[in-house]
Structure formats: C-alpha cells, structure tokens
C-alpha positions as CSV (number, residue, x, y, z in Angstrom):
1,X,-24.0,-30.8,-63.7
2,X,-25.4,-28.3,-61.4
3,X,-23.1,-26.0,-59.1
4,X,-25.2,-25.6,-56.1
5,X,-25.6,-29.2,-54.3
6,X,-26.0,-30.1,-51.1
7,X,-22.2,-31.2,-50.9
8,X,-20.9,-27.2,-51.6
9,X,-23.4,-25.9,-49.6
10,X,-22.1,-28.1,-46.6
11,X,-18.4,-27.5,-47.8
12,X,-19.1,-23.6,-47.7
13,X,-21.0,-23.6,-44.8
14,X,-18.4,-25.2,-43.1
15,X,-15.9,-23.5,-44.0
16,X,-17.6,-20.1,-42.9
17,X,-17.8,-21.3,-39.5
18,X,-14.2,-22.2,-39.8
19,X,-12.9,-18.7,-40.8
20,X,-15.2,-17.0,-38.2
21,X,-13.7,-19.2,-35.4
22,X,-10.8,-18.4,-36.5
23,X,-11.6,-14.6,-36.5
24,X,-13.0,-14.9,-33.0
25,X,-9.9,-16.7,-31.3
26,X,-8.1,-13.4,-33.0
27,X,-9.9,-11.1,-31.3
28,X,-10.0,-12.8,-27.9
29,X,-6.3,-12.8,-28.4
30,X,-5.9,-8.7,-29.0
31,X,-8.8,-8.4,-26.2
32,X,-7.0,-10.5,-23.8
33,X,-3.7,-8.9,-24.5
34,X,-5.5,-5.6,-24.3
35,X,-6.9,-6.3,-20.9
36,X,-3.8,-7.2,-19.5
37,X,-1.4,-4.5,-20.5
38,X,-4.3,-2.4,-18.8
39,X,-3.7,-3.8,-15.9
40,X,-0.4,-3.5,-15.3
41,X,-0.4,-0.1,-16.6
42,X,-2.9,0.5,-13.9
43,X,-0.9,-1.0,-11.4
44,X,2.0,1.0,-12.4
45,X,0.0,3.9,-11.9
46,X,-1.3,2.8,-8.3
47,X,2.0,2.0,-7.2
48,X,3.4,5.5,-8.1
49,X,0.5,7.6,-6.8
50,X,1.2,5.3,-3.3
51,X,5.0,5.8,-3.7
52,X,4.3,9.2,-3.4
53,X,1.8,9.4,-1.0
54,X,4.1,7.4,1.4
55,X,6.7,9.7,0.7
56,X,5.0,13.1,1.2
57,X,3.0,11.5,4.5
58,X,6.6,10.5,5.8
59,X,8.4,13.9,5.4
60,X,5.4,16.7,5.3
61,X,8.3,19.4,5.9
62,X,9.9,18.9,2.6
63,X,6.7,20.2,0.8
64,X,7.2,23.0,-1.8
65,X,5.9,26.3,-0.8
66,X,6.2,25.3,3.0
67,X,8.5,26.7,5.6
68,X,8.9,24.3,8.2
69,X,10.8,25.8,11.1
70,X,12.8,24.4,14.1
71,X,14.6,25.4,17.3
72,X,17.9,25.9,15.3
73,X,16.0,27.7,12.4
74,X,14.7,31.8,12.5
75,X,10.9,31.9,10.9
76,X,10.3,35.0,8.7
77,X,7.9,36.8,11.7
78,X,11.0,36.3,14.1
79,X,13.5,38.2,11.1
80,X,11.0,40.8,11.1
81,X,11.0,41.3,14.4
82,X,14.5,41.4,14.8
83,X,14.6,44.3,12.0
84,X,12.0,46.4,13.4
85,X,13.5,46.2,16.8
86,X,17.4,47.2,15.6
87,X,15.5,50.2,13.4
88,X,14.3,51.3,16.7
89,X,17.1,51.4,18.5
C-alpha cells in the first residue's frame, strides 16, 4: 500500500492552506491592533502639542525667561534708572 496517493496529497495540501489562513487572520489581527493603538497614541500626542499651543497663544506673558511688564509693575531699565539717579544726588 503506497503512502503517497492522491487522497494525502489533497489531505495535506489542504490542510496547508488551512494553517496559513489561519496564520494570516493572526497577523492581520496584531497588524490591525498595531495600527490602531498608533493612532490613538498619535492623537494623544496632537491633542497635547494643541493643548499647549492654545495655552501659551492665550497667555504669552506667562512665558519662562520673559518679563512682561505693566502700568502697576517697574521694568529692570526703570530700577536702574532710579538707582543711578539717587547715586547722583
């Protein structure tokens, strides 16, 4: 009785094209999965950069390394002058 008939060879080929389906709907799975966690973390990271873009376009004077002066407040150049005109006096 011989091993190799046209029977196994449609049995195995069969199931061949089983186990790769099988393997493809997997990966589609991790891909699709993969795809969409990107996205939201890219959205997360969009909505961040435009909370703070909003924020720092809505109150420019609370910037680090800025001096933002008004009526009520004394700049540095208007302390300095001060000083230099009490030393002279």
């Amino acid at each position: 009785m011989p091993i190799f008939t046209k029977r196994n060879a449609l049995v195995g080929f069969l199931t061949l094209r089983a186990i790769e389906r099988a393997r493809r709907r997997r990966r589609v799975g991790w891909r699709l999965a993969t795809i969409v966690a990107l996205g939201v973390v890219s959205a997360g990271v969009l909505a961040i950069v435009a909370a703070v873009m909003l924020r720092r376009h809505r109150e420019p004077e609370h910037l680090q390394g800025y001096v933002a002066a008004t009526d009520e407040e004394q700049t540095p150049a208007s302390i300095a002058a001060e000083a230099e005109s009490s030393q002279a006096a």
